[in-house]
C-alpha positions as CSV (number, residue, x, y, z in Angstrom):
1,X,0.0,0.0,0.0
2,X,1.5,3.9,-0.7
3,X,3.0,5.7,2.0
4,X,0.0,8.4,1.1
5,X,-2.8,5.6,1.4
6,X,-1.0,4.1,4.9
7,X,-1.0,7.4,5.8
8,X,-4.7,8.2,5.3
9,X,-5.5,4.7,7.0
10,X,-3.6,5.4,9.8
11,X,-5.8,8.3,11.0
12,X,-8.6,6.2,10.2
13,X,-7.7,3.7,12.8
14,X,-8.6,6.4,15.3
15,X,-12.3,5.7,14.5
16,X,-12.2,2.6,13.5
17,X,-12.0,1.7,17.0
18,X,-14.4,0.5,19.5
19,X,-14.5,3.4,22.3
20,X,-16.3,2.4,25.7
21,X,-16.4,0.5,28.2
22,X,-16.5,-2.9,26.5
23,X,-17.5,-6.0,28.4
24,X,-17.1,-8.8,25.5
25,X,-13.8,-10.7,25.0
26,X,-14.0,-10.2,21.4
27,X,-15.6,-7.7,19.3
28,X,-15.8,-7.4,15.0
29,X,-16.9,-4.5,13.5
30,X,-16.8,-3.5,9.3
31,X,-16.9,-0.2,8.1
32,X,-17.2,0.8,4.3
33,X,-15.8,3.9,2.8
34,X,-18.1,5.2,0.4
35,X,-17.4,7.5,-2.6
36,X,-20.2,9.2,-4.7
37,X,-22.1,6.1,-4.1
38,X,-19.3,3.8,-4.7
39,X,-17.9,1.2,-1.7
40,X,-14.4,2.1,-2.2
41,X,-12.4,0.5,0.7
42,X,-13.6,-2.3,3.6
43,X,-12.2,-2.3,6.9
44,X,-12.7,-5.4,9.2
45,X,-11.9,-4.8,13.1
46,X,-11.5,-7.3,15.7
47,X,-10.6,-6.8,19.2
48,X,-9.9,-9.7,21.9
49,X,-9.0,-8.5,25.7
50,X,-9.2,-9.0,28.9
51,X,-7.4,-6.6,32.4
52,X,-4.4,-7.2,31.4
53,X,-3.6,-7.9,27.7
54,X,-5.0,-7.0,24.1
55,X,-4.9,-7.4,20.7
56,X,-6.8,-6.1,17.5
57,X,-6.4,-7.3,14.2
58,X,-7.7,-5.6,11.3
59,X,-8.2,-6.3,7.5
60,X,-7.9,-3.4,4.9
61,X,-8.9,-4.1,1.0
62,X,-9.8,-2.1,-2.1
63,X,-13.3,-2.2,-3.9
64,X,-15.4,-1.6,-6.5
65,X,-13.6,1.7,-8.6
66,X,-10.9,1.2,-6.7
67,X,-9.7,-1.4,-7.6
68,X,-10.0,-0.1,-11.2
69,X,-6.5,2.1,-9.9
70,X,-4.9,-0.4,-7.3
71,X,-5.7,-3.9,-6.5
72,X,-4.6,-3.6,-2.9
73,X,-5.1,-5.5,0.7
74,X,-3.5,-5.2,3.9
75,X,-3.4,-6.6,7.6
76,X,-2.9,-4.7,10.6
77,X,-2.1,-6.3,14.1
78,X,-1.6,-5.0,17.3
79,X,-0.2,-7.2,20.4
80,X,-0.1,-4.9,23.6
81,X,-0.4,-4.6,27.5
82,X,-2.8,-3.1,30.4
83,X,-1.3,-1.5,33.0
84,X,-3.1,-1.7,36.9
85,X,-4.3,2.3,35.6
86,X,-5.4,1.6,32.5
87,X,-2.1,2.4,30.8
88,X,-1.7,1.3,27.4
89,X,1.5,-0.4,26.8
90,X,2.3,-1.2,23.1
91,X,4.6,-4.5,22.6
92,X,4.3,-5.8,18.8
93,X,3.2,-3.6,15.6
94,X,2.9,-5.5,11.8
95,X,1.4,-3.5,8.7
96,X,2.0,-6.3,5.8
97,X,-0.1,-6.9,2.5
98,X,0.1,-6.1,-1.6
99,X,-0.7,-2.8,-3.4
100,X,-0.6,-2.3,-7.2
101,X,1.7,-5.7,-7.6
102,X,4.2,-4.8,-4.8
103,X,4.4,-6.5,-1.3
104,X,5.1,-4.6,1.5
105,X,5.7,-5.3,5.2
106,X,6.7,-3.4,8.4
107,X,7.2,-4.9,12.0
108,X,7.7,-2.9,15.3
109,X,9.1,-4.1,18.5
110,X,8.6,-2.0,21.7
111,X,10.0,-3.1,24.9
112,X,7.8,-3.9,28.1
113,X,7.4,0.0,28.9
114,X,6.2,0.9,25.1
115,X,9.7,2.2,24.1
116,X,10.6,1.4,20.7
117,X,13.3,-1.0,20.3
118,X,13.4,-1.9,16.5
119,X,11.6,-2.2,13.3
120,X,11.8,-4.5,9.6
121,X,10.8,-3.1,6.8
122,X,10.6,-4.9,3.7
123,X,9.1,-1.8,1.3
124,X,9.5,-1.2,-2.5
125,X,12.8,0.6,-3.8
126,X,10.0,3.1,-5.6
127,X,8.8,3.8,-2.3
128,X,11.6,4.1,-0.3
129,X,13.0,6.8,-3.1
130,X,9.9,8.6,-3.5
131,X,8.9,9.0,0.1
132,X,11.7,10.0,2.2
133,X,11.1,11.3,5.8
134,X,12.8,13.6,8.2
135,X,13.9,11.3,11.2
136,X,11.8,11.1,14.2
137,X,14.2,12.2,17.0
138,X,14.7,9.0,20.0
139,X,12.5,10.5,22.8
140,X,9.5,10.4,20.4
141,X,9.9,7.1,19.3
142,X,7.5,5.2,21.9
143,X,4.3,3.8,21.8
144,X,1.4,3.4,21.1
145,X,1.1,2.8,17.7
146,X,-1.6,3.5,14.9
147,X,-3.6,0.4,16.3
148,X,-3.2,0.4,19.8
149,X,-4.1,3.8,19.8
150,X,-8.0,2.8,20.2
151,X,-7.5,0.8,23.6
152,X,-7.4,4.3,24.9
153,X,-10.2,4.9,24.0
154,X,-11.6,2.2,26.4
155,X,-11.1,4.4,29.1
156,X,-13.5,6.4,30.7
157,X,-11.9,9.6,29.9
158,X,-10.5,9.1,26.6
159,X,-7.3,12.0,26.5
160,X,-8.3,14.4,24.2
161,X,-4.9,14.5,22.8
162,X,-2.5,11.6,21.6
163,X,0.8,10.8,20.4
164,X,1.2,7.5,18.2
165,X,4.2,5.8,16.2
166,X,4.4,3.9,13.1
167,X,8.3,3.8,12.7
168,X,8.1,6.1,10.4
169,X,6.3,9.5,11.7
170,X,4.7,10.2,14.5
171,X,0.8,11.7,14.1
172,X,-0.8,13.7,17.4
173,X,-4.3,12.7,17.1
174,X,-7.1,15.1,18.6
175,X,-10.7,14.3,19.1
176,X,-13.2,16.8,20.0
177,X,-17.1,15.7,20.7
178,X,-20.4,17.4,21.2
179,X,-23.8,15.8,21.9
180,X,-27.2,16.7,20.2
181,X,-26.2,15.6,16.5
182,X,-28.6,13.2,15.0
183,X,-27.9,10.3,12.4
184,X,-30.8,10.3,9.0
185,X,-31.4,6.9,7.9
186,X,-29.0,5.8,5.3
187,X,-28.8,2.1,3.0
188,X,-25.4,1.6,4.0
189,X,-25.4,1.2,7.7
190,X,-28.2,0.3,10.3
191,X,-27.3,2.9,12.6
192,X,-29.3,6.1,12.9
193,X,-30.6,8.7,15.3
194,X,-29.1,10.5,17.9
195,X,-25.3,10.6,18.3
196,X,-21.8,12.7,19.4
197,X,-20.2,14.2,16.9
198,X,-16.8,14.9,17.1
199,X,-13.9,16.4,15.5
200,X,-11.0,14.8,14.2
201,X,-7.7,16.0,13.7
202,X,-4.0,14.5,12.9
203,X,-0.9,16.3,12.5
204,X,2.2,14.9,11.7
205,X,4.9,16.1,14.3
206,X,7.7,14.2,13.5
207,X,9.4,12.2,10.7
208,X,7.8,15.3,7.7
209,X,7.9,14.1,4.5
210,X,10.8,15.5,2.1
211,X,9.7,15.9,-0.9
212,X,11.7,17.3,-4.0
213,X,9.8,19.9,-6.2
214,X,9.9,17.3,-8.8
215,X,8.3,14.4,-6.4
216,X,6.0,16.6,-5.7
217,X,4.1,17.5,-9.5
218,X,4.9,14.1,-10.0
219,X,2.4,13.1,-7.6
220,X,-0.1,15.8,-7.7
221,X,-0.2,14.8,-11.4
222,X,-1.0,11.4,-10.6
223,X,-3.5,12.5,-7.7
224,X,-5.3,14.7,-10.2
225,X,-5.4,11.9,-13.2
226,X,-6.7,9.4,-10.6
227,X,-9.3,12.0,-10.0
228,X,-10.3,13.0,-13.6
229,X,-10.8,8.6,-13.9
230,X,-13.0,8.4,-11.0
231,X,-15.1,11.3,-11.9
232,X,-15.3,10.1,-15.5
233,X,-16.4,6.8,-14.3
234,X,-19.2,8.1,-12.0
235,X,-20.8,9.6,-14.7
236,X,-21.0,6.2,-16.9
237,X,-22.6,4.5,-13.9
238,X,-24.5,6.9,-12.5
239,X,-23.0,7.3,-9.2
240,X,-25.2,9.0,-6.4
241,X,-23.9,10.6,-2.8
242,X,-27.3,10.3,-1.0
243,X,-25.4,12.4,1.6
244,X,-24.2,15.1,-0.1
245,X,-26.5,17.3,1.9
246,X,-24.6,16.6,5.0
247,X,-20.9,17.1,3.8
248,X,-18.9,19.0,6.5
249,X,-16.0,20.8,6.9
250,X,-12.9,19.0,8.7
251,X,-13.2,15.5,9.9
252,X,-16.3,14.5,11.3
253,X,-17.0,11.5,13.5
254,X,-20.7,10.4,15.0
255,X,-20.1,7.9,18.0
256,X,-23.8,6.3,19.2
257,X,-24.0,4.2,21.8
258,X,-25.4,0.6,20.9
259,X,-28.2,-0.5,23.7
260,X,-27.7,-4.0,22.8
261,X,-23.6,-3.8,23.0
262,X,-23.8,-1.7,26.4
263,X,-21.4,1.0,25.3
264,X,-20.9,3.6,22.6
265,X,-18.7,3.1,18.7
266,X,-17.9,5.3,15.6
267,X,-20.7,4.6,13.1
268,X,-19.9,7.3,10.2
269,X,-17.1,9.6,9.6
270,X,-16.7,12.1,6.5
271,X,-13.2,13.5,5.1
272,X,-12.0,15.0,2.2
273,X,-9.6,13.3,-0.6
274,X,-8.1,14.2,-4.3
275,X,-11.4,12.3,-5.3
276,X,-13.8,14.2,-2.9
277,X,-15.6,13.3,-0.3
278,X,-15.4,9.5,1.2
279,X,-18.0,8.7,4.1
280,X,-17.0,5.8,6.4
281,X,-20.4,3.5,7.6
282,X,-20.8,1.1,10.1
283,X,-21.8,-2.1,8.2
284,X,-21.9,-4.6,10.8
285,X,-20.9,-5.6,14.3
286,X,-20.7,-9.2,16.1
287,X,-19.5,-10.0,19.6
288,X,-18.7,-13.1,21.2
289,X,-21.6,-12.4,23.7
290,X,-24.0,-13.4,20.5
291,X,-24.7,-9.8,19.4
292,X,-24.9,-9.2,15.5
293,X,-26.2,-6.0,13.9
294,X,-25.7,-6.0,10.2
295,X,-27.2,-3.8,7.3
């Protein structure tokens, strides 16, 4: 998968995360990304805990249009501690899968306090020329990363501002919720009525990209044919936002809480690409407790 498409993923994983107090050992969740209509990307969740351990797998894969640009999948894993406070203590990171023809992995190891100790990357040359970064200076390079950013949400005060790692950058994450927001009824996701909306924000503070002039109309070019494609293929099928009405500035997040579940999730989420808007849905949700919600 790119550097820019990780990149975009990895501030995804701050909502595709189950935020709560959760009481199953193991929870599945899938959320589709939706452009103009189109499913576009499927992310598949799974969290298993218990006091004192964690870890959350997820699946990432390209549809529909798409896949027209990159064939693409990846899988995400997270192996992690609890501490007596509810400190979150990252242990084992691996991002692995294939994007446009090229395999790709990248393996953290942190040591029992969440300091990084080492990485493996196995990346393409292309990337690895194309998408330099500045390096992330020592004292930044700890825990927790991309995935095991969500077990804080478990807590009952979330921190309204976080740090995470990825070996390569690291992103402060920011979340910022309101009540009184309700959900209309939409064919992509069972969930509707009221909700907290919040704010998302991610900055990269560490490990910039550098990026020659050059680099940079080189990919701006491509960003902008990609786009040109995608519109031109909405038009031949006729696709339809049935939520254009509700697109938002920034990053938006709704969180409901799920009576059935006992606690509250991310069920949409709206942000901006080269393409336009892409809307994130709640598709379905099982627990090992026997709980299934599906659209």
């Amino acid at each position: 998968m790119t550097p820019f498409i990780i990149r975009t993923l990895v501030s995804l994983i701050a909502i595709i995360s189950l935020a709560g107090t959760a009481t199953a050992e193991r929870v599945e969740a899938t959320y589709n990304f939706i452009w103009n209509g189109f499913v576009v990307f499927t992310a598949e969740t799974a969290l298993e805990h218990s006091s004192a351990n964690y870890t959350i797998n997820m699946n990432v894969r390209t549809r529909g249009i798409m896949r027209l640009f990159n064939r693409g999948e990846g899988d995400l894993s997270a192996v992690g501690t609890i501490g007596p406070e509810g400190q979150i203590f990252a242990r084992h990171y691996v991002s692995k899968g294939r994007w446009g023809g090229d395999d790709y992995r990248k393996e953290l190891f942190f040591d029992e306090t969440g300091k990084f100790l080492r990485w493996e990357r196995d990346w393409p040359d292309e990337w690895l020329e194309d998408y330099e970064r500045a390096p992330v200076p020592e004292a930044m390079q700890h825990g927790p990363d991309g995935l095991s950013f969500l077990m804080l949400l478990l807590a009952e005060s979330p921190p309204a501002a976080t740090r995470v790692f990825d070996g390569d950058q690291v992103m402060e994450i920011r979340l910022a919720c309101a009540r009184g927001s309700e959900l209309k009824e939409s064919r992509h996701s069972p969930i509707k009525g009221a909700a907290t909306k919040c704010q998302f924000e991610s900055e990269t503070v560490a490990g910039e990209l550098i990026e020659t002039e050059e680099q940079q109309k080189k990919r701006l070019k491509e960003e902008e044919k990609a786009r040109k494609k995608a519109e031109r293929y909405a038009r031949r099928h006729k696709g339809e936002d049935e939520d254009a009405e509700e697109d938002e500035a920034g990053f938006p997040i709704w969180f409901q809480h799920i009576e059935e579940l006992g606690y509250t999730l991310p069920v949409r989420a709206s942000f901006k690409s080269n393409w336009g808007t892409v809307r994130m849905y709640l598709k379905e949700l099982k627990t090992s407790d026997g709980l299934h919600i599906e659209r």
